[in-house]
N, C-alpha and C positions, 0 to 999 in steps of 0.2 A: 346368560344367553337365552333367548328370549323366543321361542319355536312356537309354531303353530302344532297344535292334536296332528303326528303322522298320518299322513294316508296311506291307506293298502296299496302295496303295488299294481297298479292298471287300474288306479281310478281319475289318472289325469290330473290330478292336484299338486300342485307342487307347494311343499312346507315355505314358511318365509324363511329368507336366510339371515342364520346367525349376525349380531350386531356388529362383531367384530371382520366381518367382510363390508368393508367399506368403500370399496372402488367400486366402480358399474363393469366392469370386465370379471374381476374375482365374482361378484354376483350370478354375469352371466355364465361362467363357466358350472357354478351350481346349480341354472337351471338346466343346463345341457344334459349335468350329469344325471340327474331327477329324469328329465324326459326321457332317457335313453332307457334307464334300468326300470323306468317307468312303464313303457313302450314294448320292455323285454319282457315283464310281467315278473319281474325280480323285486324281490320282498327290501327295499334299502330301509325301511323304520329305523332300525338300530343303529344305522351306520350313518347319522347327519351328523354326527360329529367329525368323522373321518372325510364324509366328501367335502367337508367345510373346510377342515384344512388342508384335503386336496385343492380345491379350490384356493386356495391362499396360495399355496406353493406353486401352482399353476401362473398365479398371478405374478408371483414374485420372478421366476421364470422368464414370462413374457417380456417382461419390465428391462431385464439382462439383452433381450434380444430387442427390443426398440434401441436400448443406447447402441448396438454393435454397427447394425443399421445406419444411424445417425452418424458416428462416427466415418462407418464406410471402409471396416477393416476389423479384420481380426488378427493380422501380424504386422511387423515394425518392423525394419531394418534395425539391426543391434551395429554397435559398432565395429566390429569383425565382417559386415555382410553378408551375415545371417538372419533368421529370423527371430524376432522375440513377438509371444502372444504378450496381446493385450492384456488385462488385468477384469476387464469385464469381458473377456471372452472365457476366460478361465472361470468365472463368476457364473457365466451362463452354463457352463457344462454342468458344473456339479449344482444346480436348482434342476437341469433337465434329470439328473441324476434323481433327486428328491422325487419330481415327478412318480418317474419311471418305477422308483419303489414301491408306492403305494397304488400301481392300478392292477395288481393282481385282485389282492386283496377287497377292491372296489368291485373287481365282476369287470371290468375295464378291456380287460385284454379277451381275444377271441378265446384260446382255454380255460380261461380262469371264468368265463361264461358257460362254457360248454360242464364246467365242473357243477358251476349250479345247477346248470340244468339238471345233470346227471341226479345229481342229490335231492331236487325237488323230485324225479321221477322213483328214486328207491322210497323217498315219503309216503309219495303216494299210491305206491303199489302197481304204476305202469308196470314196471319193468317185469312184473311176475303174472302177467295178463298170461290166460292160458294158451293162446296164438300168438307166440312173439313175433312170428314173420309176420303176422296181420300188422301189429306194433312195429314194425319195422320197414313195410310200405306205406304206412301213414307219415311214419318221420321222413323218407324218401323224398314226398310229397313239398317239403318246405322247399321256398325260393331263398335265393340266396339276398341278404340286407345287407346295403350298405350303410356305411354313416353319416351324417348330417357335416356339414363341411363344421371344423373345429372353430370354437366361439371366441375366437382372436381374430387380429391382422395375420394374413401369414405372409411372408415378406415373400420380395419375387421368385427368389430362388424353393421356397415352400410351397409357393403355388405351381409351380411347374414340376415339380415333384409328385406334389398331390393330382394333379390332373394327369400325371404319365401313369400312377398307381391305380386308378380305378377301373381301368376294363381288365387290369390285371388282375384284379380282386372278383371280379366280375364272374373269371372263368373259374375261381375256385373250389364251390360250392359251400362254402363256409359261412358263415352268420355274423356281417361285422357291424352289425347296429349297435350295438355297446362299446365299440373298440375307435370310437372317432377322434380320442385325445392319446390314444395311445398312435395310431397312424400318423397323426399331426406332429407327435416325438420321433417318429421315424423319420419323416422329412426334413425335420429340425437336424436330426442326426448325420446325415447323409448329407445337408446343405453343408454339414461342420466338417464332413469330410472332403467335399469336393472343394471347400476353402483352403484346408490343408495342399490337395493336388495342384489347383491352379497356382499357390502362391511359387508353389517347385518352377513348375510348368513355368513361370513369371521371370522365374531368378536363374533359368537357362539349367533348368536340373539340379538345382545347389541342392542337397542332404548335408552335407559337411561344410561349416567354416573353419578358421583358422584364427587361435587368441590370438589377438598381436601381441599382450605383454611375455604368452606361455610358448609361443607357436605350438602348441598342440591344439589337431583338430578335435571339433566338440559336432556331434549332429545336433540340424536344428532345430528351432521346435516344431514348424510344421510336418517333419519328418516325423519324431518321433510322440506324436500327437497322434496321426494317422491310423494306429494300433489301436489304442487305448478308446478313439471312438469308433473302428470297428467292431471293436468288442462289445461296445454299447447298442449297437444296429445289431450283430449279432442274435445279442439276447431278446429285442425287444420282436423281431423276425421271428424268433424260436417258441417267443410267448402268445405270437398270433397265427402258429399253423405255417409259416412263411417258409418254411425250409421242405427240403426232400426229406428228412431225417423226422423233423417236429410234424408234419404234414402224415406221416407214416403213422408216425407212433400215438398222434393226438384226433385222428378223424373219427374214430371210434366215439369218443368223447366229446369233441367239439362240435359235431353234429346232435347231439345226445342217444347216439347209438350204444347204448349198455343196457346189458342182458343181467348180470347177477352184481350184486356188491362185492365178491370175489375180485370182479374184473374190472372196478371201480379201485379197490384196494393196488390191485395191479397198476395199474397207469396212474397211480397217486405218486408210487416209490420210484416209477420209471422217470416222471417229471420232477418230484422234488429232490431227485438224488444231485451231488454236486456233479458239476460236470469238469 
């Protein structure tokens, strides 16, 4: 794999991308990620192996969501008159899944930003300045960033997702310049859910068909689909300050409001604890 000398973060350069990204999409989404952590002034050196196959996985991902697209459906009529998913719709959840895993760890999500931050300031000795409230209306003082629109197609129902989320982002106060593939999975998520809704909505309310060979009722899959990508919108809301609960518990942090490593210790075990 074949890289260019890393640049420091906030020098504007972006490394060439590994050989094994070979699509102009998987490319672009490498440079996205550079510009952002770039832009954030976040040290990525070490980690071009990682955004490279983020980027892949990104890629592969997408690729699931063109065909769903084309197709023009994400459920079937089974022969009961119920629903059966697709086979690339089921495909596409678990690469959104793969995504999803690795943008903590990338600086990706609004917390897992606000973490760096944190930990670049206990480096350098911010946080034990002897006026912390001086240190504390200078960090006041940041405007709130949005993200760069994500470096794919976003299908119709993604784009009016994306554009109903931005002034809602807006009033947050939160710092989402790093978090622009992770919002583009939200919308993805939520387009999956409200696929779910409408096909019920479609089939006059149906949750339950009927085998004809068992006559026992079986619920469908759009039904019981519903959950399982709730819980995927869930966590990804949770990981970006999204919630009244994560919003509580993470503003301290995702602003880079921290005072001692104590209190960094503290909101480490409150975020990684299982929920």
């Amino acid at each position: 794999m074949a890289l260019e000398t890393p640049k420091k973060a906030g020098s504007g350069a972006t490394p060439k991308p590994p050989a094994f990204l070979k699509s102009k999409r998987a490319r672009e989404v490498w440079r996205y990620i550079i510009r952002a952590l770039d832009q954030a002034g976040m040290d990525y050196s070490p980690a071009l192996l990682q955004i490279a196959l983020l980027a892949d996985k990104t890629d592969s991902w997408r690729s699931h969501v063109e065909n769903i697209e084309k197709a023009g459906r994400r459920y079937e009529e089974d022969s009961n008159g119920g629903s059966l998913e697709t086979d690339e719709s089921r495909a596409e959840r678990r690469a959104r899944a793969e995504v999803l895993n690795d943008l903590d760890e990338a600086g990706l999500t609004v917390i897992a930003a606000g973490r760096v931050r944190a930990i670049d300031r206990l480096i350098n000795g911010d946080l034990f300045a002897a006026n912390p409230f001086e240190m504390m209306d200078r960090l006041d003082g940041n405007s709130v960033a949005l993200p760069d629109e994500p470096p794919w197609k976003l299908t119709k129902a993604e784009r009016r997702l994306w554009k109903d989320m931005q002034p809602l982002l807006s009033s947050s106060g939160f710092d989402f310049s790093t978090a622009g593939i992770a919002l583009g999975l939200i919308c993805a998520a939520i387009a999956d859910w409200l696929a779910c809704k409408e096909w019920i909505e479609a089939n006059k309310g149906t949750i339950f068909a009927v085998a004809k060979d068992t006559g026992r009722p079986y619920e469908v899959s759009a039904s019981y689909n519903r959950p399982k990508i709730a819980k995927q919108v869930r966590v990804m809301l949770k990981k970006n300050g999204m919630t009244v609960t994560s919003c509580a518990k993470n503003k301290a942090l995702s602003k880079g409001r921290v005072l001692s490593e104590e209190l960094v210790e503290l909101l480490g075990f409150i975020n990684d604890r299982p929920d």
